[in-house]
C-alpha positions in Angstrom: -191.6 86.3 187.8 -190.7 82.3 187.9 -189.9 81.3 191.5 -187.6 78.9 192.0 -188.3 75.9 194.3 -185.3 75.7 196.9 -185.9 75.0 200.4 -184.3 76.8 203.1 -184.7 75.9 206.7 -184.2 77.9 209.3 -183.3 76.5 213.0 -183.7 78.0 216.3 -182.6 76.1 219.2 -182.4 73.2 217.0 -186.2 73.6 215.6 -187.9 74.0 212.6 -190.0 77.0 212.1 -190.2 78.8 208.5 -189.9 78.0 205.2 -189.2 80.6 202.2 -189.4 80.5 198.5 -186.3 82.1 197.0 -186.9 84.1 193.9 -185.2 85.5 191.4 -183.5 88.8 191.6 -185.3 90.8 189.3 -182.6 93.1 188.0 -180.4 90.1 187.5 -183.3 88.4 185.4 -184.0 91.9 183.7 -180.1 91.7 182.1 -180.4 88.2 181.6 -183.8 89.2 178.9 -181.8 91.9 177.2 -179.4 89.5 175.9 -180.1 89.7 172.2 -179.1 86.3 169.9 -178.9 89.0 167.2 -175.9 90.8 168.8 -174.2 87.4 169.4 -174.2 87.0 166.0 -173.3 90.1 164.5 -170.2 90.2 167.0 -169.0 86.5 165.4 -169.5 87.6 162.0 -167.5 90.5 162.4 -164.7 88.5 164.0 -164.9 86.4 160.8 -165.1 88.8 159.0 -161.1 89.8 159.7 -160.1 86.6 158.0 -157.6 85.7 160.6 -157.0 86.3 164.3 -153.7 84.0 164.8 -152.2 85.6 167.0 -148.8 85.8 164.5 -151.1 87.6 161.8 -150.9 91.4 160.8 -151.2 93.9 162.9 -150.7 96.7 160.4 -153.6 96.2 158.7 -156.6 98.0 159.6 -159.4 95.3 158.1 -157.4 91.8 158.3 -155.4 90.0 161.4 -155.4 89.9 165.3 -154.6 94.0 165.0 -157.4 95.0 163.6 -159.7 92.6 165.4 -158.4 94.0 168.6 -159.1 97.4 167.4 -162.8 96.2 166.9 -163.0 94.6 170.5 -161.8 98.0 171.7 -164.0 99.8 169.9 -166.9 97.7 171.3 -166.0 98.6 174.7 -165.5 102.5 174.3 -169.3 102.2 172.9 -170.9 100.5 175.4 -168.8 102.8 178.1 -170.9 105.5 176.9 -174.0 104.1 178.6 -172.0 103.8 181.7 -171.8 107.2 182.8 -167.8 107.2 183.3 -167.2 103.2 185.3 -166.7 101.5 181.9 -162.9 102.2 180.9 -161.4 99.9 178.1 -157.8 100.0 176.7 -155.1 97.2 175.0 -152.6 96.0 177.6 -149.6 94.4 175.6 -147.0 93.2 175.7 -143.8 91.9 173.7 -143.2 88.2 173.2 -139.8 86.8 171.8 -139.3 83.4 169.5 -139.3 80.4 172.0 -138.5 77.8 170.0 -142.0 76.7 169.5 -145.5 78.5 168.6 -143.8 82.2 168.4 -140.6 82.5 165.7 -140.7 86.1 165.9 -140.9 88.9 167.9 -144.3 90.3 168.4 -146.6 92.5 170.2 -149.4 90.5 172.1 -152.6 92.4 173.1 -155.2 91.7 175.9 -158.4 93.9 175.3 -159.9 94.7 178.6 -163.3 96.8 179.9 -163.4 97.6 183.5 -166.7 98.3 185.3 -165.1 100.0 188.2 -167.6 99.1 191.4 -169.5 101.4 193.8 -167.9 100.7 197.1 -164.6 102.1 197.1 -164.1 100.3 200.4 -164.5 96.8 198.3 -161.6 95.6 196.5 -163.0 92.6 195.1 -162.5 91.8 191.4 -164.4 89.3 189.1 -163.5 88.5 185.8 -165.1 86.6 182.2 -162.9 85.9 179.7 -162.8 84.7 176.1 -159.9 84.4 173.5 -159.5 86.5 170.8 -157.0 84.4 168.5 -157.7 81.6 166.7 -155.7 79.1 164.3 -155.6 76.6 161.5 -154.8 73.6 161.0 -151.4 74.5 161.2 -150.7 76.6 164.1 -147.7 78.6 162.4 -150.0 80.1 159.6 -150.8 82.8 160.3 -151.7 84.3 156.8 -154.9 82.2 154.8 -158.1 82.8 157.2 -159.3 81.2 159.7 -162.9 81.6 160.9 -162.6 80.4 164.3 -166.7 81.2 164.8 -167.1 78.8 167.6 -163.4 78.7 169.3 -163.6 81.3 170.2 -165.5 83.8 168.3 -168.3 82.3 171.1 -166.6 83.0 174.3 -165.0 86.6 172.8 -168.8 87.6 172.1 -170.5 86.4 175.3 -167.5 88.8 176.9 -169.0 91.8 174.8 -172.6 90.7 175.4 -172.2 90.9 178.9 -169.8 94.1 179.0 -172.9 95.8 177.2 -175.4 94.8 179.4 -173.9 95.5 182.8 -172.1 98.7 181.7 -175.7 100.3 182.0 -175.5 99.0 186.0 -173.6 99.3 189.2 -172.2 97.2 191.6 -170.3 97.1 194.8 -167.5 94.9 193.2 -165.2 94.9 190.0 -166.3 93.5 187.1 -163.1 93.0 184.3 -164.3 92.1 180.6 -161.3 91.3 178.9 -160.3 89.1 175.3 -157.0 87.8 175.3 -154.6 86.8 172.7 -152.0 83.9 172.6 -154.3 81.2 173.9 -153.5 78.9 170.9 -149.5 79.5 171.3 -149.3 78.9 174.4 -151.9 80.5 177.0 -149.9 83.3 176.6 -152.6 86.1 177.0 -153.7 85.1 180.0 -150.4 84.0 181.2 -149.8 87.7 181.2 -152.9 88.7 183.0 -152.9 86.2 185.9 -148.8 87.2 186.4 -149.7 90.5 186.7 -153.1 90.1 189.0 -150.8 88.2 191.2 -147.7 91.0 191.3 -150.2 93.8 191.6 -152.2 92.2 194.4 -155.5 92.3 192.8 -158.0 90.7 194.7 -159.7 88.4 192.2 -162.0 86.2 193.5 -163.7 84.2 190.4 -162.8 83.7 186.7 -164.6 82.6 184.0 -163.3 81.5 181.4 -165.4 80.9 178.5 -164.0 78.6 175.6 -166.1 77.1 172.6 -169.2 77.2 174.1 -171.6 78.2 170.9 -172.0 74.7 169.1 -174.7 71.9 170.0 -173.5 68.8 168.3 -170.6 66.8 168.3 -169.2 64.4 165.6 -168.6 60.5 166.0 -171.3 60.5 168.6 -174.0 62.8 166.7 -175.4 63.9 169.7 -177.2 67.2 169.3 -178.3 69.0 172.6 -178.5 72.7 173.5 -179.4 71.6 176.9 -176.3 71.2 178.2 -173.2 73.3 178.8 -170.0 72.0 180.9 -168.4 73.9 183.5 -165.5 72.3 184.3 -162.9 73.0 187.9 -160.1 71.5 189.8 -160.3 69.6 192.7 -156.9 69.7 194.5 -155.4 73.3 193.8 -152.0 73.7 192.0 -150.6 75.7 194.7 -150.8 73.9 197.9 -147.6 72.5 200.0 -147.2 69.0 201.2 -148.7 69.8 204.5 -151.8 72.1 203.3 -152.5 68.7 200.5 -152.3 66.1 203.7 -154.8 68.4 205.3 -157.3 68.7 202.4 -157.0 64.6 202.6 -157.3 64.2 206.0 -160.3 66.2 206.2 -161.4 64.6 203.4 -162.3 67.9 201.3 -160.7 66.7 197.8 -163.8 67.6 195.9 -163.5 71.2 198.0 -161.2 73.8 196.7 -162.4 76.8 195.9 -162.5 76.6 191.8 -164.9 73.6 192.6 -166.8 75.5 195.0 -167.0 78.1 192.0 -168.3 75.6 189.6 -171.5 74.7 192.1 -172.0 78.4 192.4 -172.1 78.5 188.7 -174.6 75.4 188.4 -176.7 76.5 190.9 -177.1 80.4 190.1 -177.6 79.8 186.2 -180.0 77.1 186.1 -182.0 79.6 188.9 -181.7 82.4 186.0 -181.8 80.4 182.8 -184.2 78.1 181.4 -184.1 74.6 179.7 -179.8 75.1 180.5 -178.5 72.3 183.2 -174.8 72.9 183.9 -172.9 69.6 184.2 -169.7 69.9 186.6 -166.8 68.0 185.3 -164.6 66.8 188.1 -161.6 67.7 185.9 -159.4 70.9 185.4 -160.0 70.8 182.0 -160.6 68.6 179.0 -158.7 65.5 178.8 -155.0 66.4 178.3 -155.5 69.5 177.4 -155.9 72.8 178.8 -157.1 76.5 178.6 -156.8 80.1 180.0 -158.2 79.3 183.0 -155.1 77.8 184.0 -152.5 80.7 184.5 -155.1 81.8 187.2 -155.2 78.7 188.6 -151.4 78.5 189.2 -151.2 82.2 190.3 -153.1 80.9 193.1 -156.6 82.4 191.8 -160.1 80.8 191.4 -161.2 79.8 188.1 -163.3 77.8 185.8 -163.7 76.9 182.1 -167.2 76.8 180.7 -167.8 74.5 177.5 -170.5 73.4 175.0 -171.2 70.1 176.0 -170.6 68.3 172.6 -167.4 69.5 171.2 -167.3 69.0 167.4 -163.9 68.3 166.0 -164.6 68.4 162.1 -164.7 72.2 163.2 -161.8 73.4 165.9 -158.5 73.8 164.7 -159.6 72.9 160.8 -158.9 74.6 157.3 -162.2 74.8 155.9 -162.3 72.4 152.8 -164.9 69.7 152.0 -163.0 65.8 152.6 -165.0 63.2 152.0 -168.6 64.2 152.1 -167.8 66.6 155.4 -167.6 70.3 155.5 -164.5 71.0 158.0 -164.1 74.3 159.7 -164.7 76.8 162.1 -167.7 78.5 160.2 -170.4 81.0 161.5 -173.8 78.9 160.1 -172.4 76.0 163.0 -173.0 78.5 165.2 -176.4 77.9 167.5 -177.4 81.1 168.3 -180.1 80.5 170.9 -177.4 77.9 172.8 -174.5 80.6 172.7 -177.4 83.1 174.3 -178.1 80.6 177.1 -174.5 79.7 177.9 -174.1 84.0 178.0 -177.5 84.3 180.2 -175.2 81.7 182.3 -172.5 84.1 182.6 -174.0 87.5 183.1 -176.1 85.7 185.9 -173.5 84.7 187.9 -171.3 87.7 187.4 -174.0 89.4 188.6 -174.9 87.7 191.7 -171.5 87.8 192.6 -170.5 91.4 192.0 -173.7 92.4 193.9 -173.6 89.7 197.0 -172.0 90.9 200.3 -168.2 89.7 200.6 -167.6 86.1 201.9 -167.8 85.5 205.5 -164.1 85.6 207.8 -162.6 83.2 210.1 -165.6 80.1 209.1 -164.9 77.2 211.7 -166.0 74.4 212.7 -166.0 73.3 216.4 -163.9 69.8 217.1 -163.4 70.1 220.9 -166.5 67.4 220.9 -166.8 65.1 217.8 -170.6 64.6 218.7 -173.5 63.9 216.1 -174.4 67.4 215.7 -172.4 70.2 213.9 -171.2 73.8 215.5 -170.2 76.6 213.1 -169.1 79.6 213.6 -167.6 83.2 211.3 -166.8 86.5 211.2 -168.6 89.5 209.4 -167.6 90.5 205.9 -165.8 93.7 206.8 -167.9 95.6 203.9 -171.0 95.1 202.1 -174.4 94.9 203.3 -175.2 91.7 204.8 -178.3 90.5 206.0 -177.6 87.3 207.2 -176.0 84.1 206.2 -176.5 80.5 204.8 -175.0 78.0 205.8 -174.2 74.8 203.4 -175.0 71.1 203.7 -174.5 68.1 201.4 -173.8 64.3 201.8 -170.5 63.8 201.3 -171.4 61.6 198.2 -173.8 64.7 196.7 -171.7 66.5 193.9 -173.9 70.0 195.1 -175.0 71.8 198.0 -178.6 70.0 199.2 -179.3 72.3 202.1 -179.3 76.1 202.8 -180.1 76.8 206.3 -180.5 80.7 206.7 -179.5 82.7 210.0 -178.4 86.4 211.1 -176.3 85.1 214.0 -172.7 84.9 213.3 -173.1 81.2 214.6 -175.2 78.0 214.9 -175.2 74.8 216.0 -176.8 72.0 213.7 -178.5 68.7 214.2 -176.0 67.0 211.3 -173.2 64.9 211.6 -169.9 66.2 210.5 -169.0 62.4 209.6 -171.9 62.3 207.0 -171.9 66.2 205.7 -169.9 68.4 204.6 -170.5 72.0 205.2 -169.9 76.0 204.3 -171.1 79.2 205.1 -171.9 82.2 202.5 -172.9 85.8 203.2 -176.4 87.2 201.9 -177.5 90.3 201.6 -181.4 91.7 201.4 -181.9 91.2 197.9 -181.0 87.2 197.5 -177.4 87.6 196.6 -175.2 84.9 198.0 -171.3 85.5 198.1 -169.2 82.4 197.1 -169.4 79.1 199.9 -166.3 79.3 202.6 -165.5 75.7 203.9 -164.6 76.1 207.5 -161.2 75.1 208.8 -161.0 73.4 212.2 -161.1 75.6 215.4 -162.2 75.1 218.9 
């Protein structure tokens, strides 16, 4: 078993007196092993194999178009629920989209393919989801009849959701875990669009998404960089859904690089460079890429937490290309530009933290910090998840120019009082329980 080298020091009354070695959770790195680069690459050349997946393409027929490649996903899922003994439930949730006068001219019938892994605790309602699209396109986003590969965007992310639905079916875990391939991205987000309206009208209590987008290519053209190092993970910083007075808060507290999608993304860093080797996760300070977005984003403005994970070298000879040969270079979205060991990291990545997550206590209540004294140490203070089994808690620290978390100080006490400057840190607090699982980081309001 590797053991990973983080420092946590505990205080009492102010003093130094342990130090412990954190180690991998050995179920978690048990999953991460079974992850099989053949399977990735059976799962995109079947998705190839239906010649299309725009999301305007047959559904009639039961070997061509985003109907039948639905019908596959789905019949994925019901597989792996047999290994599940009854918690693995998969169905198509559609719904009907009318011409707007833009990337849909007709009526059709648009289908999200989801597999639930209903937790254990029936008294914990939290839900956490990984997402890939299903659809793809051409050149020309209205054609939906000559194929379309769409290997890499996003035959990639769709398989690293079945990778990891077959994996974890065969566990259980306190929390939700939702598996799901949407349709529509390419005409508008409209999948998930669907999905994050409905979360938010039903109340479910999501508390991470990941999204997974083209994330099974190494290189990039114009720069020729080649690297399967590297994978981007990219969040917001001020949330979509915040008033005037909640944003003129966030400034004056000076927590602009703090919302809770960017707390997320240093969860994500953190936890899959502890499971997976050779793979550093590079946070981009942005929602997205540059003008342009992805399904992450209807969660986002529903109010959820979300992310978008990325290869870090985007190729663009091969997204949204007919496949042709133009002076000297092959164009399109083809399986052979597919790195197999890459896309197996980047899913390692994503079972990891799903994992961690779905088997870590619920985040702490009520996280302050004291202000009645502005002095040069720090007081914190929380309440108990109200479920979950919680050993104790860590608590947070980095400069306030450090993009992660430098610093985990572990107590049991629902409190503590810290020889560090709130002027020169900034702080948060996350639940553990007795295996090394570590909810997601609460930043503390002000309270006295």
């Amino acid at each position: 078993m590797k053991k990973i080298c983080l420092l946590i020091i505990l205080f009492s009354a102010n003093k130094i007196f342990a130090q412990i070695i954190i180690n991998r959770d050995p179920e978690i790195s048990q999953m991460v092993n079974e992850i099989s680069k053949d399977s990735l690459q059976s799962y995109i050349a079947n998705l190839v194999a239906f010649g299309t997946r725009n999301t305007l393409s047959t559904q009639n027929n039961s070997k061509r178009g985003i109907g039948a490649a639905r019908n596959w996903v789905l019949k994925k899922f019901n597989e792996f629920a047999k290994s599940s003994s009854g918690r693995l439930t998969a169905f198509i949730d559609t719904v009907t989209l009318h011409p707007n006068g833009k990337r849909i001219d007709r009526p059709i019938l648009l289908g999200n393919v989801m597999a639930t892994l209903k937790g254990t605790d029936p008294n914990d309602s939290r839900i956490f989801v990984i997402s890939g699209h299903l659809d793809n396109m051409r050149t020309n986003v209205m054609d939906s009849t000559k194929d379309a590969p769409g290997a890499d965007d996003d035959g990639s992310g769709t398989s690293a959701v079945l990778e990891c639905a077959r994996i974890m079916g065969t566990h259980s875990f306190p929390a939700t875990l939702i598996f799901v391939a949407v349709s529509g991205e390419e005409q508008g987000l409209f999948g998930s669009t669907y999905m994050a309206e409905k979360a938010k009208k039903e109340n479910w209590n999501i508390e991470a998404v990941l999204n997974n987008d083209i994330m099974g290519s190494n290189n990039s053209n114009e720069t020729n960089i080649v690297d399967n190092t590297k994978v981007r993970v990219f969040s917001e910083g001020i949330p979509h859904y915040k008033t005037e007075e909640q944003l003129k808060r966030i400034m004056a507290l000076g927590l602009e690089n703090d919302s809770k999608s960017r707390q997320l993304a240093r969860y994500v860093k953190e936890t899959a460079e502890r499971y997976v080797d050779h793979l550093n996760v590079v946070m981009i300070y942005r929602t997205d890429r540059f003008l342009r977005g992805g399904d992450h984003l209807p969660y986002l403005q529903n109010g959820f937490t979300a992310v978008r994970i990325t290869e870090m070298n985007e190729n663009f000879t091969r997204q949204h290309q007919d496949v042709r040969m133009e002076n000297g270079i092959h164009y399109g979205d083809l399986p052979q530009h597919i790195d197999y060991t890459y896309l197996a990291k980047n899913t390692a990545m994503n079972l990891a933290n799903l994992a961690n997550l779905a088997k870590a206590p619920p985040v702490p209540e009520e996280v302050k910090i004291e202000i009645t004294r502005l002095t040069n140490t720090t007081s914190l203070s929380w309440l108990p998840p109200k479920t979950g089994n919680t050993k104790g808690y860590f608590v947070l620290l980095r400069e306030t120019t450090s993009p992660v978390w430098q610093k985990k100080i572990f107590t049991a006490d629902d409190h503590i009082i810290i020889p560090y400057s709130k002027d020169n840190y900034f702080f948060a607090v996350q639940s553990v329980n007795s295996t090394g699982n570590e909810s997601l980081p609460v930043v503390p309001d002000v309270g006295r």
